[in-house]
Residue, then its C-alpha position, 0 to 999 in steps of 0.5 A: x331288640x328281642x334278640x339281645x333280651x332273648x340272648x340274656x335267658x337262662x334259666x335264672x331269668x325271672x318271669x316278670x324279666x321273661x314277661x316284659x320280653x314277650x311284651x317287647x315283641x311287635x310282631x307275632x313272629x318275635x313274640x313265637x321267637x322269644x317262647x321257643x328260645x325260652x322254652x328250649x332254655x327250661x327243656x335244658x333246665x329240665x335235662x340238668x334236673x336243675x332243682x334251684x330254679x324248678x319253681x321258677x321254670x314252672x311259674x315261666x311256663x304257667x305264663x308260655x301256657x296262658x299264652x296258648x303254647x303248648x307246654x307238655x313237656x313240663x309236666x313231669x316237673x310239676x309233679x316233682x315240685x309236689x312230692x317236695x317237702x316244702x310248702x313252696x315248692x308244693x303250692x307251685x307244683x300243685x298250680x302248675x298241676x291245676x294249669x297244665x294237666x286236665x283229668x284226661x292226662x294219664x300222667x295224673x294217675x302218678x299223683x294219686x299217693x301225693x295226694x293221699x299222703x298230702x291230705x293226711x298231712x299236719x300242715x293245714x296249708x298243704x291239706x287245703x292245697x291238695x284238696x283245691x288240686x283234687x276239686x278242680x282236676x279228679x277223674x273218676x279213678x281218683x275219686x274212687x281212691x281219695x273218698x274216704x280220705x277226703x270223708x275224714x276231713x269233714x272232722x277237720x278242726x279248721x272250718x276252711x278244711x271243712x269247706x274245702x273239703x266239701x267242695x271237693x266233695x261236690x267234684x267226687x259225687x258228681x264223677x262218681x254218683x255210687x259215692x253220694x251215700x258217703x257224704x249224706x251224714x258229713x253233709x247234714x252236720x255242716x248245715x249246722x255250721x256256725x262258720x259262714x264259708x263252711x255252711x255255705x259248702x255244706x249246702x251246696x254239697x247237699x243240694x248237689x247230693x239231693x240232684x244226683x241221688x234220690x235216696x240223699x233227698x228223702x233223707x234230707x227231706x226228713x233229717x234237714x228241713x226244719x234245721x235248713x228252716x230255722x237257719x234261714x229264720x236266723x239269717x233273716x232275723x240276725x242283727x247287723x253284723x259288719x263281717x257278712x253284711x252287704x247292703x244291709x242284709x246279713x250275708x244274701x249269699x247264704x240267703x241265696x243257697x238255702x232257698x235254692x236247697x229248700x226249693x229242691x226239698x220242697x218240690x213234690x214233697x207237701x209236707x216239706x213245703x208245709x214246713x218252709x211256708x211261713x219262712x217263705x212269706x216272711x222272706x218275700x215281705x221283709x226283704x227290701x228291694x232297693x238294693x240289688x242284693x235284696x232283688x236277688x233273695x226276692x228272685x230266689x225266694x219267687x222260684x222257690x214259691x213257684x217251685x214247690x207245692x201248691x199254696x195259693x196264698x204265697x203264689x199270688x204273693x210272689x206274683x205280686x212281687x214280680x209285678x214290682x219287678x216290672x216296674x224296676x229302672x234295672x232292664x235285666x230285673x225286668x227281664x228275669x221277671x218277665x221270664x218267670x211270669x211267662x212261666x208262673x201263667x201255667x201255675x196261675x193265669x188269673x194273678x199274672x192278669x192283674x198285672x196286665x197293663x204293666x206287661x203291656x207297657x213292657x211292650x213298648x220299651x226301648x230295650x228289644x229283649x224287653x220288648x219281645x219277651x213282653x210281647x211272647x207273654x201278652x200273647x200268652x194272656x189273651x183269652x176271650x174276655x181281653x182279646x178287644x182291648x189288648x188288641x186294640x193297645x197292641x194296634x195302636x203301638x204298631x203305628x208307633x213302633x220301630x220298624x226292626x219290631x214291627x215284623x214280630x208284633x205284626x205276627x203275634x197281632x195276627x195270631x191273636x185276631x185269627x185265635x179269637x175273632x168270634x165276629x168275622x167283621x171284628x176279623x176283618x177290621x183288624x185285618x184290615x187295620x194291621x195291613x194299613x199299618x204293616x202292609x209289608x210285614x205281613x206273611x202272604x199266608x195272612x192276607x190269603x186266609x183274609x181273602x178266604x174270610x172274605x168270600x165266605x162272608x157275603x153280608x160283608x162284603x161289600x163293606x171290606x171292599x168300600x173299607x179297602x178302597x178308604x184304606x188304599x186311599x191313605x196306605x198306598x205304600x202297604x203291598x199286602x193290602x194293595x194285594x186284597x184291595x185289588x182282589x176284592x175290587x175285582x171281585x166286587x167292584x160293584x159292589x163299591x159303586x152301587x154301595x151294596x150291602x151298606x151297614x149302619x155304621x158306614x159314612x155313605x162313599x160315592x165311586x164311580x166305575x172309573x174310580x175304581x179303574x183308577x185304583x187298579x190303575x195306580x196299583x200296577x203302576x205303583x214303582x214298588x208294586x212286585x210282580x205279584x200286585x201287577x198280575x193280579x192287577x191285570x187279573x181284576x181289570x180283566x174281571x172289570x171290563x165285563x161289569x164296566x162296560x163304559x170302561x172297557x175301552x180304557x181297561x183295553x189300553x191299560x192291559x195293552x200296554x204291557x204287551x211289551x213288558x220285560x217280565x214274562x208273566x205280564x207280557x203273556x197276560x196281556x196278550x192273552x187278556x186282550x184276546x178275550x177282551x177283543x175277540x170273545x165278546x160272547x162268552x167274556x161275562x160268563x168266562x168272568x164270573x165272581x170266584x166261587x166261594x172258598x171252602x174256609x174249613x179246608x184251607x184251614x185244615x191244609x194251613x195248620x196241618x203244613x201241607x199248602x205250598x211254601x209262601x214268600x216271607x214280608x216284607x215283600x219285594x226282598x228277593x232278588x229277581x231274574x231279567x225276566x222277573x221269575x223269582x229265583x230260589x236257591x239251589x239245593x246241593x244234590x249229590x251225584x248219584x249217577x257218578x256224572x258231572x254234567x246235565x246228567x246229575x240225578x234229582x233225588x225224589x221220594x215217597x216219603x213226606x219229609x225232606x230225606x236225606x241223599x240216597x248215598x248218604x248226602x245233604x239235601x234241602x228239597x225234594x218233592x214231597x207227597x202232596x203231589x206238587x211237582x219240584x220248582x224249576x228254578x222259580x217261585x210259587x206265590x202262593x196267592x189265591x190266582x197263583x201267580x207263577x212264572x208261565x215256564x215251568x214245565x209240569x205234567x199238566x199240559x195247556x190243553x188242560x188249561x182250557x178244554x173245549x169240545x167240538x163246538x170250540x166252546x171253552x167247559x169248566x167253570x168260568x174261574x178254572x177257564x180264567x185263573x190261574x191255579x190258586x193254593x186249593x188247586x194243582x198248579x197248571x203250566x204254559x205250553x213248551x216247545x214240545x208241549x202241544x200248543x192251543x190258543x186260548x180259545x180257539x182250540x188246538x194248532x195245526x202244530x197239533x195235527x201234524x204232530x200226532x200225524x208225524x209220530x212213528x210210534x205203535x199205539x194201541x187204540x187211544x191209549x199211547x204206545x205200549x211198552x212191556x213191564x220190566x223187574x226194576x230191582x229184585x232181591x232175595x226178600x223183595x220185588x219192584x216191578x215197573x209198568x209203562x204207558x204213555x199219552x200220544x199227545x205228550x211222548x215225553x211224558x211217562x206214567x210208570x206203575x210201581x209195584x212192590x212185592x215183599x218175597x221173605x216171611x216177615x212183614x215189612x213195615x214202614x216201607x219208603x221208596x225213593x228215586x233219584x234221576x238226571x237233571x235233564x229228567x223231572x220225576x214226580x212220586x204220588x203218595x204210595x197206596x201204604x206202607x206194610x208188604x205183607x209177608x210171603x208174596x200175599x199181597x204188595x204196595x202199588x205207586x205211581x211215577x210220573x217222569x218227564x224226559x226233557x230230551x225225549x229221543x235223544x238220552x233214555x231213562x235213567x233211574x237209581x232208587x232206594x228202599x228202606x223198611x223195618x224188619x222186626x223193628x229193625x231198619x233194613x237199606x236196599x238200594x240198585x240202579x236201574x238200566x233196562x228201560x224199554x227203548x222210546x222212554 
């Protein structure tokens, strides 16, 4: 079908014939078929400089190029058709210009004198067909060439030439600002303009010339502001008139553009704003708002109130209208009013206050944007003086509110209490309210700071842990709150059954010791509870069978049963507990003292400041998890910096405390930071107040620091570092590995111990470790890095390496970062550097420590590339080298 169409083309065949073809098509192919047969009959029109059909083949190829086709070939004849005589011939040749070419075609230059000789022309048909043309499409070239003619239009008889003349105009300043001079005298004499189209042009023009020329706005400034005020006054004032009238106000667009010029002119000017005051109130209070025209001038003249210099009067005023915009049917005029509230409480917090309630409703609307951005300013609004109440209206919506904003409320409720909370009581009963309501949608970085509060506040806190068991009887499904509850209860479980520390305010509560294993009971065998809960569950058990005699048994065979457990973090507890439970009798109470209290200034400090471990994100349980329940995090892509495809790859590190780049260039998304924490092996740190961790991630804390004991086997430390885990205010410790030496929990050391010190081959000298000599990493003509080695006997894997840099140039080296890369097989962790300027000449150096950890210790030996960046003279200098002399045993 398409065939026998396409075979009927020539170049008399008219568009809407070409058009219906195309349409006829019902596949991609046939419709690319019919263009490229259409195409090749325009190309041999072309060839023919068939002159009868140029227009036609133009209109044609306008349409292929809408489609998406190229049609370069065609540009030539669009350039003919303008230098026709007939107006015709020039008003498709100068679309087909408009369409076809940008200002980035060199082919454009060729109709510079068209266009010269089309806007002197004494058609005024023509002379506004060029100056379109020249609007849309001039370059910088162009407009240097056209400008004065262009200039001369502006004296033009035919208002419409005057404004298409000064939208061209707007195009030629904006490419090229050197001109905008030219155009400050024809633009000030069109704001006097009668003619609607050409007033509107005019102002543009000269908020255009205001934007890119600072000496355009002083001169309007001083020339045009009480001419812009009275046209404004006009307009404001004229009777109706059907030609420009909309919805009753007489042309809202101009309205619209002379405020915006008058916002420009007034802002950082007090006399210009002076001069537009009066004009201002009488917009803001005579303009109606029930149609959407008169919304717009409202808007127009807020931003303009809000824009210019102060008056406290109109501001309250515009504020005030606002405030009426809140109260719209129409979401996106709330909208826009919430945006310039947001941006009117930096001008006058007080007079957005008043209207607080109506915000607030905002919160609660059905529109998510509404919502958020309603919620952003009622953060904003809080202070001292409404922090109680806005909270409590912002709680009460949470137990109502959609789930899908229940996470963004949550965060900014969080906000407000820890900003403002003055009694920590008051804290930690919004605390607890918000995880009761939103458990799960709480960051772990809220409930742990709630737990820091906590052991800082010893009058209360027997009151939070009768208040958590109350709340856990009723919001047993929120994760985070099961989380404090069982940690307090471990802490102060007697506290809930002897109901210390009872205020006035408290109903009396009766829970006996078996109670409260019932809760921790229930928590660790709640479905939904994650490994996190289970732990600490197990955790506060434990801590409970020295305070609840009579329930020693029972909490025995509660952690006994997850000996078997699939997930290696509670099978590990288990038996590990249970061992204290049944064989450590004499030293269990004091091993299972009360956590010391946590020093709250310091976590805060470590908070804000960014530099506590990264923490899993509500709501909890969202993260896929291995078979034997470590939660996996993703994989960083790391370069091959060694050149090598295997278990060889390099794992970049760095001295710096930021995550920089690859050595060689590449993208990376971890790297171990200054802080001293070694990378992740794979696995999640939960960052809660016992770290909950996988037990197999190798670190260079071997168990022996776990749990020291002297020569009488008694463990030493205090009875939380013996017990816990690592919490967030401490370094992460690791369980033993196949080469780590192994000791039970208590009972010190294994023979496996023994018979690996004996079985050692190696020199040591004294109690030291083997020695190694020092070696010259990496030397340059301006820069030394030395290397010194030593090792622990006890753990021959591990290697403490001394760098030391030494600058050897005369400049002094600032800003100075050292980074390494090493196989996989290879962890390597880099202390903070002692500083970051070599001085010059060798009369001083930089130290930092390494740690590196060979995994196949005697198998592969060190391998290491590194990478050093510093300033010279401002100058940023890379020197980067491989090293390979490593001491043999390494």
């Amino acid at each position: 079908m398409a065939d026998l169409i396409i075979d009927a083309f020539s170049s008399q065949t008219r568009l809407r014939d070409m058009i219906r073809a195309i349409r006829a098509c019902k596949t991609a192919a046939e419709e690319r078929a019919v263009v490229r047969k259409e195409c090749a009959v325009i190309r041999a029109s072309i060839s023919e400089n068939d002159q009868d059909y140029r227009h036609r083949n133009l209109a044609k190829l306008m349409f292929i190029h809408m489609l998406g086709y190229p049609t370069h070939f065609g540009q030539m004849e669009c350039l003919k058709s303008i230098a026709s005589a007939g107006f015709p011939e020039k008003r498709i040749g100068y679309l087909g210009l408009m369409l076809l070419l940008d200002e980035r075609q060199e082919v454009l230059m060729l109709v510079t004198n068209s266009l010269k000789q089309d806007l002197n022309h004494s058609n005024p048909y023509i002379v506004g067909l060029a100056l379109c043309a020249l609007g849309n499409i001039c370059s910088a070239e162009m407009a240097r060439d056209l400008a004065p003619e262009v200039e001369k239009l502006f004296q033009s008889r035919d208002p419409n030439i005057r404004k298409k003349a000064a939208l061209c105009s707007v195009r030629i300043i904006k490419k090229v600002p050197d001109l905008a001079e030219n155009f400050m005298s024809p633009a000030a004499t069109l704001l006097k303009e009668k003619h609607h189209g050409a007033m509107i042009a005019g102002v543009q023009l000269c908020t255009d010339l205001c934007k890119v020329s600072l000496e355009a706005l002083e001169y309007f400034r001083k020339k045009s502001t009480e001419g812009l005020v009275k046209a404004l006054k006009e307009r404001v004032n004229s009777p109706y008139t059907p030609e420009y009238d909309i919805s009753g106000i007489s042309d809202p667009f101009l309205h619209i553009r002379l405020l915006r010029l008058l916002r420009v002119l007034g802002q950082g000017d007090a006399d210009a704003s002076d001069c537009m005051n009066d004009i201002l109130a009488q917009v803001a209070t005579k303009t109606e708002t029930n149609k959407n025209a008169g919304t717009a001038i409202l808007y127009e003249c807020v931003e303009t109130i809000m824009s210019i210099e102060d008056n406290s009067g109109l501001r309250v005023l515009a504020i005030n209208i606002l405030g009426r915009f809140l109260s719209n049917r129409d979401n996106n005029i709330r909208y826009v009013a919430l945006n310039m509230l947001m941006r009117a409480i930096a001008v006058d917090a007080q007079a957005v206050q008043r209207h607080r309630i109506t915000i607030l409703e905002c919160v609660k609307d059905s529109d998510a944007s509404i919502r958020k951005r309603a919620l952003e300013l009622i953060f904003l609004l809080v202070n001292e003086n409404n922090v109680k109440p806005l909270t409590k209206e912002l709680i009460d919506y949470l137990q109502v509110s959609d789930q899908e904003f229940k996470g963004d409320l949550t965060e900014k409720i969080c906000s407000i209490v820890e900003k403002f909370s003055m009694e920590k009581i008051w804290y930690i009963d919004k605390m607890l309210k918000v995880l009761s309501e939103a458990g799960n949608f709480v960051k772990d970085e809220i409930w742990h700071a709630l737990i820091v509060v906590i052991s800082n506040a010893s009058d209360l806190q027997g009151y939070t842990v009768r208040s958590l068991y109350r709340a856990f009887q009723t919001s047993s499904e929120q994760e985070s709150l099961i989380r404090v509850a069982v940690w307090c209860i471990g802490e102060y479980g007697e506290m809930l059954v002897n109901n210390v520390g009872m205020l006035e305010k408290e109903d009396p509560l009766t829970v006996t010791e078996s109670d409260a294993v019932d809760i921790l009971e229930a928590a660790i065998k709640r479905h939904t509870s994650d490994i996190t809960t289970r732990a600490l569950s197990l955790v506060a058990l434990l801590k409970l069978s020295s305070r609840f005699p009579s329930c020693s048994k029972r909490i025995s065979d509660i952690i006994t049963e997850h000996k078997g457990s699939f997930v290696l973090e509670l099978q590990q507890r288990s038996i590990e507990f249970n061992s204290i439970i049944d064989k450590h009798q004499n030293i269990r109470s004091t091993l299972l003292e009360r956590m010391p209290v946590l020093d709250e200034a310091s976590y805060n400090s470590k908070r804000k400041s960014g530099s506590l471990p990264p923490t899993t994100s509500a709501p909890t349980g969202a993260s896929p998890k291995l078979p034997n329940g470590v939660v996996k995090s993703p994989v960083a892509p790391i370069a091959d910096l060694l050149d090598l495809s295997s278990d060889d790859a390099p794992v970049p590190s760095s001295s710096g405390g930021d995550f920089l780049p690859d050595l060689l260039g590449g993208s990376l998304t971890s790297l171990p930071s200054l802080t001293g924490q070694a990378p992740s092996n794979g696995t999640d740190i939960l960052m809660d107040l016992l770290s909950i961790g996988t037990p197999t991630t190798q670190n260079d804390v071997s168990t022996s620091d776990l749990l020291s004991t002297n020569h009488n086997n008694t463990p030493s430390g205090t009875p939380l570092e013996r017990l816990s885990p690592p919490s967030p205010f401490s370094p992460q410790v690791s369980t033993p590995t196949a080469t780590t030496p192994v000791m039970d929990l208590l009972d010190g050391f294994s023979p496996t111990l023994s018979n690996k010190k004996n079985s050692t081959d190696l020199h040591f000298s004294g109690n030291n470790g083997p020695v190694y000599p020092s070696i010259i990493a990496f030397q340059s003509s301006s820069l030394k890095i030395e290397f010194s080695f030593s090792k622990q006997p006890e753990n021959l894997q591990s290697t403490l390496i001394n760098a030391t840099f030494t600058n050897m140039s005369s400049n002094v080296y600032t800003d100075f970062i050292f980074q390494a890369a090493v196989p996989k097989f290879i962890q390597l962790h880099l202390d903070p550097a002692s500083g970051n300027t070599l001085p010059a000449s060798g009369n001083g150096s930089v130290g930092q420590s390494l740690r590196v950890t060979n995994s196949q210790h005697g198998q592969k030996h060190l391998a290491m590339r590194i990478r050093v960046a510093y300033k010279v003279n401002n100058k940023d200098v890379l020197e980067q080298g491989q090293i390979s002399n490593f001491p043999p045993g390494l």
